[in-house]
N, C-alpha and C positions, 0 to 999 in steps of 0.2 A: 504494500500500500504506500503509495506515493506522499511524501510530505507537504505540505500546504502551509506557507507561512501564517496565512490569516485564518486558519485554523489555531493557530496558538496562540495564547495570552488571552484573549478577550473572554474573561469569564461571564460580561455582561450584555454580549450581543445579542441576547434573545430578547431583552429589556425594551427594544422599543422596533423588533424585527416585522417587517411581512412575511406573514408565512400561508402559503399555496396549501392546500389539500388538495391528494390526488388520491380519487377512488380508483384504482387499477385498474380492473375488470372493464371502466366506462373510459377511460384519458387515452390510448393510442395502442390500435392492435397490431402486432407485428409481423405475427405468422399467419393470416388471414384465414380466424378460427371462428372471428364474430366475439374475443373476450382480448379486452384487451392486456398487455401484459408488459414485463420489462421491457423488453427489445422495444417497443411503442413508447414506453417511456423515454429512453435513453436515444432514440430518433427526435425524441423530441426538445431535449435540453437545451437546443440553440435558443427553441421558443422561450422557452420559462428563462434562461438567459436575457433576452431581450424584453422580458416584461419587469424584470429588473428585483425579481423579490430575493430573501434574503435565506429560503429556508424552503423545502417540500416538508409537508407530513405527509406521509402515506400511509394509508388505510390501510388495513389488513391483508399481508402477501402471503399468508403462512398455508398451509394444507389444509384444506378444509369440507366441508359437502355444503356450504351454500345454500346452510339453512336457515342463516341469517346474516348476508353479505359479505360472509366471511368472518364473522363477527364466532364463530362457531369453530375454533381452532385444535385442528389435529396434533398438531405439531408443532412446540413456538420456537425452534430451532431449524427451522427447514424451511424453502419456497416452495407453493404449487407448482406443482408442474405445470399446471393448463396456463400457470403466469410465468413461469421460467425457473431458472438454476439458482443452484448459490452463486456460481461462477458469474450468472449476467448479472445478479443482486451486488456481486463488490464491483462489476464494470461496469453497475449505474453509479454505486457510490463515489467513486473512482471519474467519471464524466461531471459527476456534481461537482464535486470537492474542487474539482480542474475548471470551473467554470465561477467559483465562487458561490455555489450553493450551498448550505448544510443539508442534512438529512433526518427527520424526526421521523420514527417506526410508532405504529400505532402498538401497543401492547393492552393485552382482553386478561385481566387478571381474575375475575369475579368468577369465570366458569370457560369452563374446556369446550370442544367439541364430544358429542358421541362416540367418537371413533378413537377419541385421544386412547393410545395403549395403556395408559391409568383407568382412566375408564371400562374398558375393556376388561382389563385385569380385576377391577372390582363386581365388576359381571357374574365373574369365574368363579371369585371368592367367596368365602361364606359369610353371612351378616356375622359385626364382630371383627373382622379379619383388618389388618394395617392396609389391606388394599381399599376397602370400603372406608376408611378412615380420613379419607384422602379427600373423598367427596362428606355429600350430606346423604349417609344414609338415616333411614327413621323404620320400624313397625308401626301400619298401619292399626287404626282401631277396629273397633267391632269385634265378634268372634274368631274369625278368621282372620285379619287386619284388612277385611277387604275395604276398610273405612279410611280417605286419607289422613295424613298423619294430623292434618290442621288446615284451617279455614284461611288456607293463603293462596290470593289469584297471582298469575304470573303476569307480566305484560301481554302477553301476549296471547292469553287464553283464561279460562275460569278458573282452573289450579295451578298452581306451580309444582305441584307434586304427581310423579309416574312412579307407578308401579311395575317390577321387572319379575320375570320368570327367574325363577332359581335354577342352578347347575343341574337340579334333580329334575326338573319340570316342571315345579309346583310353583303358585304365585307368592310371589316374596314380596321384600320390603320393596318402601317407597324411595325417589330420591329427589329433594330439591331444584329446582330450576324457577331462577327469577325469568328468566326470559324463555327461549323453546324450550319444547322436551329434547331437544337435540343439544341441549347449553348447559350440562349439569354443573350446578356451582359447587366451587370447591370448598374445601375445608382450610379454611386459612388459621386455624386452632392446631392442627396440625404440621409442625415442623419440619417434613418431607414437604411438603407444597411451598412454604417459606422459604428453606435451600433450593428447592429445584427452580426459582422466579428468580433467585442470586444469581444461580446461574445461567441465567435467559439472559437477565441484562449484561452479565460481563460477555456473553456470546459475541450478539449487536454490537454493542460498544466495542471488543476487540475489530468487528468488522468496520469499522468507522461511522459506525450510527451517532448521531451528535445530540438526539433525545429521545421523549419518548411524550406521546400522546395517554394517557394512562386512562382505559376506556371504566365506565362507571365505577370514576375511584372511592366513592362513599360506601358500595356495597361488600366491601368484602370480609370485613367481620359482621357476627350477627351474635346474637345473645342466647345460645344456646344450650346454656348452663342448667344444670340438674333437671335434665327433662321438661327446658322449656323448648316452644316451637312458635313463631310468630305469625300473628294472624291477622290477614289485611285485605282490602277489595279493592282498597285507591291505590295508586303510584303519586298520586299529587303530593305534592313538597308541602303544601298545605297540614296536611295530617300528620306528616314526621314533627315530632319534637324537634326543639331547638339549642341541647343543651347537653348532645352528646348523649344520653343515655336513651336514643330509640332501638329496639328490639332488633331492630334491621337495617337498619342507613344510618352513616353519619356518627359514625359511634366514637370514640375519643382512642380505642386501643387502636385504631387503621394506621392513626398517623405514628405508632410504635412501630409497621412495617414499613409506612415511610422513611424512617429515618433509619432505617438499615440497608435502606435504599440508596439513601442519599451519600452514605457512605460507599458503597461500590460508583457513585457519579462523581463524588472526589477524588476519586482514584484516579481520573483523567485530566489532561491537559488538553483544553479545560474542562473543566466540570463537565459531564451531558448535565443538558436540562431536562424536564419534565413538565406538562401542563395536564392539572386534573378536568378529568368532565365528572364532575363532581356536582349534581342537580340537588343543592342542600339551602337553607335559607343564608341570606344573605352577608346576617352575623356571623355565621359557620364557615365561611369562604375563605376568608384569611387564613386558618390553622393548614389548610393545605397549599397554598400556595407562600408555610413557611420556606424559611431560608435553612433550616434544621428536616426541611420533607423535600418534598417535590420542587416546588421554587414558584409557583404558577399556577393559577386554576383558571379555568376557563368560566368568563360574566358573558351569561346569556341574556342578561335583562336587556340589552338592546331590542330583541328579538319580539317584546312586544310592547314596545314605545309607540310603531306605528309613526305617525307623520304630526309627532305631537313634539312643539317644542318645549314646552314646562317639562314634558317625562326626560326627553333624551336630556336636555341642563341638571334634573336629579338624578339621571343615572350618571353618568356623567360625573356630578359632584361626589355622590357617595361613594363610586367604583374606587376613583382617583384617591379617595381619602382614604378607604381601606388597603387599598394598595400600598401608598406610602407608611400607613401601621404595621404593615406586616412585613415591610421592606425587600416586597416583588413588584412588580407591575404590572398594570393591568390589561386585561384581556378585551377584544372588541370583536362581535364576531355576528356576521347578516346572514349567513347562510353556513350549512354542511350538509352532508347526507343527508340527515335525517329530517330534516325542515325542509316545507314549501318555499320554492327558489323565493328570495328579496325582492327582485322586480317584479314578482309575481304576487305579491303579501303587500306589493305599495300600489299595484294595478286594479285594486278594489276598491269596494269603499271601505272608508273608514271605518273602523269595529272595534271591542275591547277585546272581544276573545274571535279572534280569526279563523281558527280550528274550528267552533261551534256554528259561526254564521256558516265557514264553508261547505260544512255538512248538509244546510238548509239550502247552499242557493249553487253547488256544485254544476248541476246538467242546465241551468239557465243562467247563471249570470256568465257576462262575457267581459277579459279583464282589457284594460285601455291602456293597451302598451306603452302608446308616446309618454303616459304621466306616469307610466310603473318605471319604465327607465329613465326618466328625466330625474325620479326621486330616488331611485336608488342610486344612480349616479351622486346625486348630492348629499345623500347619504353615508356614503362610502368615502366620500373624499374630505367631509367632515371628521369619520371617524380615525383617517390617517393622519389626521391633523390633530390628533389628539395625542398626548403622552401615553405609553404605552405601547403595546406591538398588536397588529391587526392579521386575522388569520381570513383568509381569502379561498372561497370553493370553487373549485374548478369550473370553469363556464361562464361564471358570475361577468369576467372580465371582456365578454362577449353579449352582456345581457340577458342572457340566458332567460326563458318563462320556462315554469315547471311545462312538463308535458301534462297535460289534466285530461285525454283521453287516450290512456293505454288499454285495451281490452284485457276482460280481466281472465280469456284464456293465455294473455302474455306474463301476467303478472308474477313475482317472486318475491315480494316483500311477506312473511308470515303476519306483518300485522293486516293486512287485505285480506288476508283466508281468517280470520279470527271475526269478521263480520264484513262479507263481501256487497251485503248492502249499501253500507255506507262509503263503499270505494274509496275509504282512505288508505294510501299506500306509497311510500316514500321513494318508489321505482321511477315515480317523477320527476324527482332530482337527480336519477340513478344513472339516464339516456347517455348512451355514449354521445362525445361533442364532434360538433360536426366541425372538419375542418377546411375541407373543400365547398366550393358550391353545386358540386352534383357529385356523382358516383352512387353506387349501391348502398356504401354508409356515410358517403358525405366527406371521404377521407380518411375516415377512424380505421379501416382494415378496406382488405381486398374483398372480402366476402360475409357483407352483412353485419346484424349487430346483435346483440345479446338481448336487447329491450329494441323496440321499436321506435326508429327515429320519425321524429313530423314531416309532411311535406315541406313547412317552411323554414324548416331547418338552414338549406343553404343560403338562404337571407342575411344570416344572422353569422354565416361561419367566418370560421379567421382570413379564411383567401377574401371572402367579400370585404372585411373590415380593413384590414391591412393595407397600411395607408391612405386610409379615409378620412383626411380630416375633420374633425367631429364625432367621430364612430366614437362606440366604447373600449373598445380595444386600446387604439389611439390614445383617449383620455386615461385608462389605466397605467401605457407607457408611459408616458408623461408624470403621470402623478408620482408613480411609487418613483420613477428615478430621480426625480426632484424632491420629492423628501427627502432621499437621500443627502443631499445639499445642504438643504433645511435641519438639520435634528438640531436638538438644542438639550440640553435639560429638562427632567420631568418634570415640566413648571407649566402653568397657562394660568391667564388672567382671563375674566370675563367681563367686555367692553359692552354699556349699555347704550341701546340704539333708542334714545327718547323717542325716534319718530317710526319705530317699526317692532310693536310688539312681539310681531313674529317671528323675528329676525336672529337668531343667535351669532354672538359676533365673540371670538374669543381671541387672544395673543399669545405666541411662543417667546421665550428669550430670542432676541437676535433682531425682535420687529416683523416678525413674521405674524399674519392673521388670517384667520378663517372665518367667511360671514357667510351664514347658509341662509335664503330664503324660505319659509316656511308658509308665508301667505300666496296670496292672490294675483296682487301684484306687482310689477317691479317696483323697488326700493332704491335711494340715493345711496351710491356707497362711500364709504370715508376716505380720505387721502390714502395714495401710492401706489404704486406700480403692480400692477396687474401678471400676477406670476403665471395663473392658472384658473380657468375656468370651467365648471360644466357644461356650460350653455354659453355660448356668445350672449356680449353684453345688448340691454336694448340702452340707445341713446346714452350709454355709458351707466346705465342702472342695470343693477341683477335680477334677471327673468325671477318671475315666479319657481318654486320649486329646484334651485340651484344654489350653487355654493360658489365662493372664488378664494381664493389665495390670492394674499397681498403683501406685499415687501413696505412697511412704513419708509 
């Protein structure tokens, strides 16, 4: 592995980094299988080079059966095959690193795959055994245990507990799963599962991994002390306590494995980093994105601000302030896998719960592109203008709209098959990206796509935008390389625009400003030099629904 100067020393560049998400399977197919893979990826570095971010995280490459995007890991020391080798995994690393990119690996600590050979092995085992230990096994109730163990739904279905056949053929015990039957959670009470995640991450990390995504890091301890079992129907954040002693999320011993964590990421020059997706309340946030755990946790409350500017100024203030308490920084984030694409969520009307309206008005209302990308755009370019590091989903820098009619003989997301009625299903943000403007998948491979691409896909691809002045592409070049220029200190002032309530106008060290429109109509803006726009100016005022960048 090749050395890289700006790879060393900087223990703080992740502090105010862009960092790209790439879902593999949908970002660039290489051997033209219809899934995308390495070789796709690493054909495409020149791009993500030239969009100027600081960082990929990549979703989950590991072995898996794709019962939950991969999210369902066989193997956390190995690549798919149907995504490539280890060999092309360190000549992606290796083409990064060469180009100035770092690399964050997604790691799913909460539960295995099915097929994981621990799994398996506990199969084989008899209840009792150090194999079954590893996971959550339980006796079910009733006479027979044919009763589940406890009154706990999974996300993804009514219980989170399966019942397995025994070695002999008889129905045995149950086993936990917060999310599929195909995701058995592990036993993190158990010391083999603790060493064997040590050495996952010095794996990675020996291969040049520079972090780690750490998928629903609140769930992996659980309270399962003298025969209790926890019992629940919601998943909302809402119901969990907030003080560290809930039965299942959020528990105060997790960040005990964090910080045995953090110790195998000191061991590096520099440190890897870590960022949790950790969905815990808000006071709860800081203890994982300590400087003693992970360093990072992922602030989703942009996510439902909506096009309101009182919420984004109090998320905004509070993110910033706990960040600085906890002496990480903070996190900005419009879109990932698992959310309805941002220009897609600003293409509506206005709602408090967006999920709930979409349910009611999915097969009739029709979204209004020009204003969903006009505001996502000024969305986005506000929140790289903010202190802290901004994590970017693949597409997004294309405009991307979720796809909202995939037929649901295409469908792969398990939360669509858990009530196909209400055709919610996150395969929408999943579409492989189109990168030409014609072809069989638009560019993404030779032969087709895993999920069904739109007819108006090549509108929207990179060959159309590149070099368009005004496109979103365009303005995403632009932007992240010129922040670049700009960083300054985790600082910002916020400047009041007497004459435009709606107006949020904030300052960096250096004289740097950011003034997003939020109303109706163009606003006077304040003295200096015009850096960056979303929208061409009108008569030297800022359109409705955009942002600019200004040099005092």
């Amino acid at each position: 592995m090749a050395e890289y100067t700006f790879l060393k020393g900087d223990k703080n560049w992740w502090r105010q980094a862009v960092i790209y998400q790439i879902y593999p399977r949908s970002f660039a197919d290489g051997n033209a299988d219809g899934i995308g893979d390495l070789k796709g990826i690493i054909s495409r570095v020149p791009y993500l080079k030239q969009l100027g971010i600081d960082a990929v995280w990549m979703s989950p490459f590991y072995p898996s059966q794709l019962a939950d995007g991969g999210y369902d890991v066989d193997d956390y020391r190995n690549v798919d095959p149907r995504i490539g080798t280890l060999a092309e995994f360190d000549q992606l690393v290796e083409e990064l690193h060469k180009n100035g990119i770092r690399l964050i690996a997604d790691l799913v600590p909460n539960h295995s795959g099915d097929q994981h050979v621990w799994f398996q092995a506990a199969l084989k085992a008899a209840p009792g055994s150090p194999e079954r230990d590893r996971y959550i096994f339980r006796d079910g109730k009733g006479e027979h245990g044919e009763i589940r163990p406890s009154e706990l739904a999974s996300h993804f279905g009514p219980t989170a507990w399966t019942r397995i056949t025994e070695p002999d053929g008889t129905p045995g015990q149950w086993y936990m799963h917060l999310f599929a039957k195909e995701q058995p959670d592990w036993n993190w009470d158990n010391q083999e599962v603790r060493d064997d995640f040590i050495k996952t991450l010095r794996f990675w990390s020996d291969r040049g991994v520079d972090g780690y995504r750490v998928d629903v890091a609140h769930a992996l301890v659980k309270d399962l002390k003298n025969g209790h079992l926890p019992e629940r129907q919601s998943y909302d954040v809402k119901v969990m306590k907030d003080d560290g002693t809930d039965d299942l999320f959020d528990r105060d011993e997790v960040h005990e494995i964090y910080a045995s964590w953090r110790k195998v990421f000191n061991e590096y020059d520099p440190p890897r980093m870590a960022v949790a997706e950790a969905w815990v309340h808000a006071n709860r946030r800081p203890a994982y994105a300590s400087t003693k755990g992970l360093g990072q946790s992922f602030n989703f409350d942009m996510l439902g601000a909506g096009w309101n500017p009182k919420k984004v100024r109090e998320i905004a203030n509070y993110n910033l302030t706990a960040a600085k308490k906890s002496g990480s920084s903070t996190t900005w984030v419009l879109s990932n896998h698992d959310i309805i694409r941002h220009a897609t969520r600003f293409s509506f009307p206005k709602v408090s719960d967006f999920a709930g309206w979409y349910k009611e008005n999915r097969f009739t209302a029709k979204p209004d592109v020009e204003l969903g990308t006009a505001r996502a755009n000024a969305m986005t370019m506000l929140l790289l203008a903010l202190p802290g590091s901004t994590y970017l989903y693949q597409g997004e820098e294309l405009a991307l709209q979720e796809v909202l009619d995939i037929p649901g003989d295409h469908m792969q997301d398990p939360q669509f098959f858990r009530n196909p009625d209400l055709g919610l299903s996150r395969d929408g943000c999943r579409v492989p990206l189109p990168w030409t403007k014609t072809g069989s998948s638009f560019g993404f491979g030779g032969n087709g796509s895993h999920l069904p691409q739109p007819d108006w896909y090549g509108s929207v691809s990179v060959e159309t935008q590149e070099g368009v002045k005004g496109s979103t592409l365009e303005l995403y070049r632009e932007l992240i390389n010129l922040r670049k220029t700009l960083l300054a200190p985790e600082e910002y002032r916020w400047v009041k625009h007497w004459f435009a309530p709606k107006v949020l106008h904030f300052s960096r060290p250096g004289g740097w400003h950011s003034v997003t429109n939020f109303g109706s109509k163009p606003v006077k803006l304040p003295a200096g030099k015009v850096l960056a726009a979303s929208q061409p100016l009108v008569d030297g005022k800022l359109p409705a629904n955009a942002t600019v960048w200004l040099k005092a």
